[in-house]
N, C-alpha and C positions, 0 to 999 in steps of 0.2 A: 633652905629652899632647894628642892630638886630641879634643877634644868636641862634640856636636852641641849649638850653642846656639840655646835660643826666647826668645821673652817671651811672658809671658800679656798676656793682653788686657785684663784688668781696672784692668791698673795706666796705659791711654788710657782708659778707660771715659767718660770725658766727650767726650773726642775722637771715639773710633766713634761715639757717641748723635749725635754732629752728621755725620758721614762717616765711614761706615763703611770705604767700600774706602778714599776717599782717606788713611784712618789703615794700612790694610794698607801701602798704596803707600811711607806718608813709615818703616813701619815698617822696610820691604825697602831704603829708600833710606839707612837706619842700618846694616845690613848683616845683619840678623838676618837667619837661612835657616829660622827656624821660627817658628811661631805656637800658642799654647795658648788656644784659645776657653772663652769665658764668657759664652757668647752669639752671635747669630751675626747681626746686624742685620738682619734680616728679609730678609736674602738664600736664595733657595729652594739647595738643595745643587749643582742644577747651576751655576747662578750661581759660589757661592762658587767650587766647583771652578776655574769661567773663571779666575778672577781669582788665583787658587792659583799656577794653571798660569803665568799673563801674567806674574807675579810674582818666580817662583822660589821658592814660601815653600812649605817640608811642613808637614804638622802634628803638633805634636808630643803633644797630649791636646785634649781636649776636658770642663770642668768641667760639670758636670749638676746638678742637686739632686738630694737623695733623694727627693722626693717623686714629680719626673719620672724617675728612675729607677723606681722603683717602680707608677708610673700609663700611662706613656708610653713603655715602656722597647724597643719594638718601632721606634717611629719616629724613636727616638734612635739606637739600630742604623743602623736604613737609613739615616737621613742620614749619619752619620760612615764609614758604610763608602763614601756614595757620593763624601765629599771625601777618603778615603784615607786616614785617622784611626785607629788603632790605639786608643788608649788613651780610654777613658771613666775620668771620676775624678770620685768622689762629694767634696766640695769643704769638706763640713761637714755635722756631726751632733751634735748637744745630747741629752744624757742627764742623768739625776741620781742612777741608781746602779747598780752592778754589772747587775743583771738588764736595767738597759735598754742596757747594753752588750754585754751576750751576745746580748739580741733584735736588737738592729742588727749584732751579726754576722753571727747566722742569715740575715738579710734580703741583707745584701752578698755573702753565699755564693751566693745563688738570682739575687740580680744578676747575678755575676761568672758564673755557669755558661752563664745565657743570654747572655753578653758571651763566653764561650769558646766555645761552640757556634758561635758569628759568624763566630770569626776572630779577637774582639776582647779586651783585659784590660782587665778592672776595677782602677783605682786606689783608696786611699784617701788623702786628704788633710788632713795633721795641724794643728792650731794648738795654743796651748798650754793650753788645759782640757782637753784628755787626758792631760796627764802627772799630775792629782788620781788620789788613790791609794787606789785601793777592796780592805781587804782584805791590806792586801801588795802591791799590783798596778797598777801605771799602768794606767789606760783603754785605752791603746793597745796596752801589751801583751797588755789581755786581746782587744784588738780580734784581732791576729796570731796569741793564741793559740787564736780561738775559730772562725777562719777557713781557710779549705783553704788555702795558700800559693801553688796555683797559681789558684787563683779570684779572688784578692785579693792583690793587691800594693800596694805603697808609692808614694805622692808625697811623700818626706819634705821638709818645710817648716824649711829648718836656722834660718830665723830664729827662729821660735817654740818649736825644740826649746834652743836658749839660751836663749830668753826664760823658759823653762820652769827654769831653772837647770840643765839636763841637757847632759851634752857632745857634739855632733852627731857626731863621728867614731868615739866610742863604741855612743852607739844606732844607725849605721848599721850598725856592725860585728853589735850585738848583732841583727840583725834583715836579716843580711845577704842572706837566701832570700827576702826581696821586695820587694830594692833594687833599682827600677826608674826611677822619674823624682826628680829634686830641685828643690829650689826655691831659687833662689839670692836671698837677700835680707840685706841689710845692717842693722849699729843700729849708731846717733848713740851715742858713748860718752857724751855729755851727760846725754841723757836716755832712753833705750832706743830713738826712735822711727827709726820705719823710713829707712834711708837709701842713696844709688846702692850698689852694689858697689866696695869699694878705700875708698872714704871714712868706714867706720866700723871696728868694731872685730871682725870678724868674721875669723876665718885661713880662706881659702878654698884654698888648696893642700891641707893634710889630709885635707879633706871632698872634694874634688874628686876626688883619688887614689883613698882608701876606697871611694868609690861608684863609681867605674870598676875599681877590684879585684871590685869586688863586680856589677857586669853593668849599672848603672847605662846608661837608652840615651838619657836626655834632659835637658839642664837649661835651667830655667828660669828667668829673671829674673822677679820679681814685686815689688812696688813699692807697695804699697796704698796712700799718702799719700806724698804726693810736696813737698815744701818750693818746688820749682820745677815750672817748666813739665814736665807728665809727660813728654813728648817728648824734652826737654833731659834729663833724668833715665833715661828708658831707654835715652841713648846714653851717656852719662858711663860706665854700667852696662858696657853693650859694650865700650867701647874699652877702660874696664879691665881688663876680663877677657881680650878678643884681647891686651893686653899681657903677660898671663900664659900664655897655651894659646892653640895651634894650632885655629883652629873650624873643623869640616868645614863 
């Protein structure tokens, strides 16, 4: 199976804050062909572009808050359409019951429409206080079911949908009309905590398949705590995974 592989950037986050491009540079020298921003080190877009291009690195999303979605959502456009960016993905959102999950639907809908008007899709990106059950109803289902499908789609995060005790090649299944990007992340059978990809206990063939049955166009390594060097860590990541699947 061919896949388009990124890593998000948050799992260098100490690295960029000290070098930013040169974290781009030792990223592409790993062999990754994408990148999923969480920030964009105070590089203006044409900038970033340069360095895109010198690279060979696409992008594969760009994370935003809701807040800047909602406050700044015009200048968030511009920039990512001018580095080439397709996907905007809302990263996290805290509620504390049913109605403020339908109102943060409403809001990702009016997101997502000025994000389709662009060019561009709205993601949404899951951890595991969405799968709390309002009603009958995971969070996050009511997020899918309260949202236009083509407005809003999926960044499913399969670490935190295990974490959640839920089976990630089932909810991808179940939710398969806006299976759009994944989040490739690994757990320590020791103790749940985050770990490279291959080195825990996570079957990443099933989910890999599912979400490429399903239209899946990006995946992503992410790494939030990392036991070793980040760098050391988001290549362990790699190789494992080109061990298993052909990366365009």
């Amino acid at each position: 199976m061919n896949i388009n592989l990124a890593v998000q950037l948050y799992s260098v986050r100490d690295e960029a804050n000290r070098d930013f491009v040169g974290t781009l540079e030792k990223v592409a020298k790993i062999g990754y062909k994408g990148v999923e921003f969480a920030g964009y080190g105070g590089l203006t877009a044409s900038q970033m572009k340069k360095h895109l291009d010198r690279l060979g690195l696409r992008v594969a999303g760009s994370h935003v808050g809701i807040d800047d979605l909602l406050n700044n959502l015009d200048d968030v456009i511009k920039y990512n359409i001018e580095i080439g960016n397709k996907y905007i993905v809302c990263p996290y959102a805290s509620f504390k019951s049913k109605q403020d999950i339908i109102d943060l639907a409403q809001k990702l809908n009016r997101i997502g429409k000025k994000c389709k008007e662009n060019g561009l899709q709205l993601c949404y990106h899951n951890h595991n206080h969405e799968f709390n059950v309002y009603d009958g109803e995971t969070g996050l289902d009511i997020i899918y079911k309260e949202t236009d499908p083509d407005l809003v789609k999926a960044e499913f995060d399969v670490y935190w949908i295990k974490y959640a005790g839920v089976d990630p090649v089932s909810y991808i299944h179940k939710h398969k009309d806006v299976c759009e990007l994944i989040h490739l992340k690994d757990m320590a059978k020791e103790d749940k905590f985050y770990t490279e990809i291959g080195n825990g206990i996570i079957d990443f063939g099933p989910i890999i398949k599912e979400s490429l049955n399903n239209g899946a166009k990006w995946f992503v390594v992410e790494q939030d705590e990392c036991r070793r060097p980040p760098l050391e860590s988001i290549k362990i990541s790699y190789d494992n995974i080109k061990k298993m699947h052909d990366l365009k």
